[in-house]
C-alpha positions in Angstrom: 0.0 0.0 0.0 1.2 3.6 -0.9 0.9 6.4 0.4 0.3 8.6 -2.6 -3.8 8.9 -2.5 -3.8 10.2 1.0 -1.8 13.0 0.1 -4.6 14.6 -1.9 -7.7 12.9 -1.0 -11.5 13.9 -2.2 -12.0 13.4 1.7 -9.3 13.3 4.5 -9.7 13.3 8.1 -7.2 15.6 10.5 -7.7 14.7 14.5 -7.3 17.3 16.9 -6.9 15.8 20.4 -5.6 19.8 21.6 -4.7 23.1 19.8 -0.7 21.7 19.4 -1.3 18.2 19.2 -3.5 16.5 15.9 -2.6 14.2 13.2 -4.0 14.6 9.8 -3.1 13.1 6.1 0.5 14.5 6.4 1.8 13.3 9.2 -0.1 9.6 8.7 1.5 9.4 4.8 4.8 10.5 7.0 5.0 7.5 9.3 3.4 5.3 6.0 6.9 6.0 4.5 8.9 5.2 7.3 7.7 1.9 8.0 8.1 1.4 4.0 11.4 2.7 3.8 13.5 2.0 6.6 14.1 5.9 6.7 12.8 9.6 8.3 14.9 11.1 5.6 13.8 8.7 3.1 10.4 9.2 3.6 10.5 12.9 3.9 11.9 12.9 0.6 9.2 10.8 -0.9 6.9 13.5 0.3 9.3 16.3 -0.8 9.9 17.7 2.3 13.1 18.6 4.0 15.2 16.6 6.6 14.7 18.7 9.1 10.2 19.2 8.7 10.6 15.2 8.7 12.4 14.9 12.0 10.7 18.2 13.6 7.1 16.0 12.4 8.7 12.7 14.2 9.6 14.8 17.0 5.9 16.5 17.5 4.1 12.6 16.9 6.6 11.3 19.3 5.7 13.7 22.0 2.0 13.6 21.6 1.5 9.9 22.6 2.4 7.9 26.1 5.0 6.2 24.1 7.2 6.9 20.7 5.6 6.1 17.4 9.0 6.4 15.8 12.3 4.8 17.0 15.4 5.7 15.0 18.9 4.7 15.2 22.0 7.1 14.5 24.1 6.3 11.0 27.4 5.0 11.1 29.4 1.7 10.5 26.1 0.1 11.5 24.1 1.8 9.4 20.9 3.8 10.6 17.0 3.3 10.0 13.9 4.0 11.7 10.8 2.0 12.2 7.3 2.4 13.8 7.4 1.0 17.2 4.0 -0.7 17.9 2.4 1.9 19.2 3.3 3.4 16.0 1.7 0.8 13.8 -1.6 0.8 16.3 -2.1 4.6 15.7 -1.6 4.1 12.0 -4.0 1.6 12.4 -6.3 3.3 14.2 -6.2 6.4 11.5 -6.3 4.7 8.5 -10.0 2.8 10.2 -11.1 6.4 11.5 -10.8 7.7 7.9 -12.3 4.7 5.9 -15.2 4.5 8.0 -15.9 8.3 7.8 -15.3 7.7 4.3 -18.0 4.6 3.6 -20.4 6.6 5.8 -20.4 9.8 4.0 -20.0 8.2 0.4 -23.8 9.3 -1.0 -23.8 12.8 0.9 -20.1 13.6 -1.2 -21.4 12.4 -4.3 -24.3 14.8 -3.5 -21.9 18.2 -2.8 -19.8 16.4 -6.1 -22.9 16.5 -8.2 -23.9 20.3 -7.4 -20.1 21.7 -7.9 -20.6 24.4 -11.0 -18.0 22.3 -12.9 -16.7 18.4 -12.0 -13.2 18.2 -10.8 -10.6 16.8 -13.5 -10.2 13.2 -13.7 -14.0 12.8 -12.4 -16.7 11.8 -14.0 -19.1 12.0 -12.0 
Protein backbone atom coordinates (compact mmCIF):
# COMPACT_ATOMS: atom_id res chain seq x y z
CA UNK A 1 0.00 0.00 0.00
CA UNK A 2 1.19 3.57 -0.95
CA UNK A 3 0.91 6.45 0.40
CA UNK A 4 0.31 8.64 -2.63
CA UNK A 5 -3.78 8.85 -2.50
CA UNK A 6 -3.83 10.24 0.96
CA UNK A 7 -1.82 13.05 0.12
CA UNK A 8 -4.60 14.58 -1.86
CA UNK A 9 -7.72 12.94 -0.97
CA UNK A 10 -11.45 13.88 -2.16
CA UNK A 11 -11.95 13.42 1.66
CA UNK A 12 -9.25 13.33 4.48
CA UNK A 13 -9.72 13.29 8.13
CA UNK A 14 -7.15 15.56 10.49
CA UNK A 15 -7.68 14.67 14.46
CA UNK A 16 -7.35 17.28 16.87
CA UNK A 17 -6.94 15.81 20.39
CA UNK A 18 -5.61 19.83 21.59
CA UNK A 19 -4.70 23.06 19.75
CA UNK A 20 -0.74 21.70 19.38
CA UNK A 21 -1.28 18.15 19.22
CA UNK A 22 -3.45 16.50 15.92
CA UNK A 23 -2.63 14.19 13.24
CA UNK A 24 -3.96 14.60 9.82
CA UNK A 25 -3.12 13.13 6.07
CA UNK A 26 0.54 14.47 6.40
CA UNK A 27 1.79 13.32 9.23
CA UNK A 28 -0.13 9.61 8.66
CA UNK A 29 1.45 9.41 4.83
CA UNK A 30 4.77 10.55 6.98
CA UNK A 31 4.98 7.49 9.29
CA UNK A 32 3.38 5.25 6.01
CA UNK A 33 6.88 6.03 4.46
CA UNK A 34 8.85 5.21 7.28
CA UNK A 35 7.73 1.93 7.98
CA UNK A 36 8.12 1.42 4.00
CA UNK A 37 11.36 2.66 3.80
CA UNK A 38 13.46 2.02 6.63
CA UNK A 39 14.07 5.85 6.68
CA UNK A 40 12.79 9.60 8.29
CA UNK A 41 14.90 11.10 5.62
CA UNK A 42 13.85 8.71 3.10
CA UNK A 43 10.35 9.24 3.65
CA UNK A 44 10.55 12.91 3.89
CA UNK A 45 11.93 12.87 0.63
CA UNK A 46 9.21 10.75 -0.89
CA UNK A 47 6.89 13.48 0.33
CA UNK A 48 9.31 16.34 -0.78
CA UNK A 49 9.94 17.69 2.33
CA UNK A 50 13.14 18.64 3.98
CA UNK A 51 15.19 16.57 6.59
CA UNK A 52 14.69 18.73 9.09
CA UNK A 53 10.21 19.22 8.70
CA UNK A 54 10.65 15.20 8.73
CA UNK A 55 12.39 14.92 12.00
CA UNK A 56 10.66 18.18 13.58
CA UNK A 57 7.09 16.05 12.39
CA UNK A 58 8.72 12.66 14.20
CA UNK A 59 9.59 14.76 16.97
CA UNK A 60 5.93 16.50 17.46
CA UNK A 61 4.12 12.58 16.87
CA UNK A 62 6.57 11.34 19.35
CA UNK A 63 5.68 13.71 22.01
CA UNK A 64 2.03 13.60 21.57
CA UNK A 65 1.47 9.86 22.61
CA UNK A 66 2.44 7.87 26.06
CA UNK A 67 4.95 6.18 24.10
CA UNK A 68 7.21 6.88 20.74
CA UNK A 69 5.62 6.14 17.40
CA UNK A 70 8.97 6.35 15.83
CA UNK A 71 12.27 4.75 17.04
CA UNK A 72 15.36 5.67 15.02
CA UNK A 73 18.92 4.71 15.21
CA UNK A 74 21.96 7.11 14.47
CA UNK A 75 24.09 6.28 11.04
CA UNK A 76 27.41 4.99 11.09
CA UNK A 77 29.36 1.74 10.47
CA UNK A 78 26.07 0.08 11.52
CA UNK A 79 24.12 1.75 9.37
CA UNK A 80 20.88 3.76 10.56
CA UNK A 81 17.02 3.33 10.04
CA UNK A 82 13.90 4.00 11.69
CA UNK A 83 10.77 1.96 12.22
CA UNK A 84 7.33 2.43 13.78
CA UNK A 85 7.39 0.98 17.24
CA UNK A 86 3.96 -0.72 17.87
CA UNK A 87 2.39 1.92 19.17
CA UNK A 88 3.29 3.41 15.99
CA UNK A 89 1.70 0.80 13.82
CA UNK A 90 -1.63 0.83 16.34
CA UNK A 91 -2.05 4.60 15.74
CA UNK A 92 -1.56 4.13 11.95
CA UNK A 93 -3.98 1.58 12.42
CA UNK A 94 -6.27 3.29 14.22
CA UNK A 95 -6.20 6.39 11.47
CA UNK A 96 -6.25 4.71 8.46
CA UNK A 97 -10.00 2.79 10.18
CA UNK A 98 -11.10 6.37 11.47
CA UNK A 99 -10.76 7.67 7.87
CA UNK A 100 -12.28 4.69 5.93
CA UNK A 101 -15.18 4.45 7.97
CA UNK A 102 -15.87 8.35 7.80
CA UNK A 103 -15.31 7.72 4.33
CA UNK A 104 -18.02 4.64 3.65
CA UNK A 105 -20.39 6.56 5.83
CA UNK A 106 -20.36 9.77 4.03
CA UNK A 107 -20.03 8.15 0.45
CA UNK A 108 -23.76 9.28 -0.98
CA UNK A 109 -23.76 12.80 0.85
CA UNK A 110 -20.12 13.60 -1.16
CA UNK A 111 -21.37 12.37 -4.31
CA UNK A 112 -24.28 14.81 -3.52
CA UNK A 113 -21.87 18.19 -2.82
CA UNK A 114 -19.80 16.39 -6.09
CA UNK A 115 -22.90 16.48 -8.19
CA UNK A 116 -23.87 20.30 -7.42
CA UNK A 117 -20.05 21.74 -7.93
CA UNK A 118 -20.58 24.45 -10.97
CA UNK A 119 -17.95 22.31 -12.85
CA UNK A 120 -16.71 18.36 -12.00
CA UNK A 121 -13.22 18.16 -10.76
CA UNK A 122 -10.55 16.83 -13.48
CA UNK A 123 -10.21 13.23 -13.72
CA UNK A 124 -13.97 12.81 -12.40
CA UNK A 125 -16.65 11.83 -13.99
CA UNK A 126 -19.07 11.99 -12.01
Amino acid sequence: MTSTPHLRPEFFIRLFFTQQDMIGPGKVALLEGIERSGSISAAGREMGMSYKRAWMLVETLNGMFSAPLVESARGGAGGGGASLTDTGRQVLALFREIEAAATEVNAERLAALRGMLAKAPPGNNG
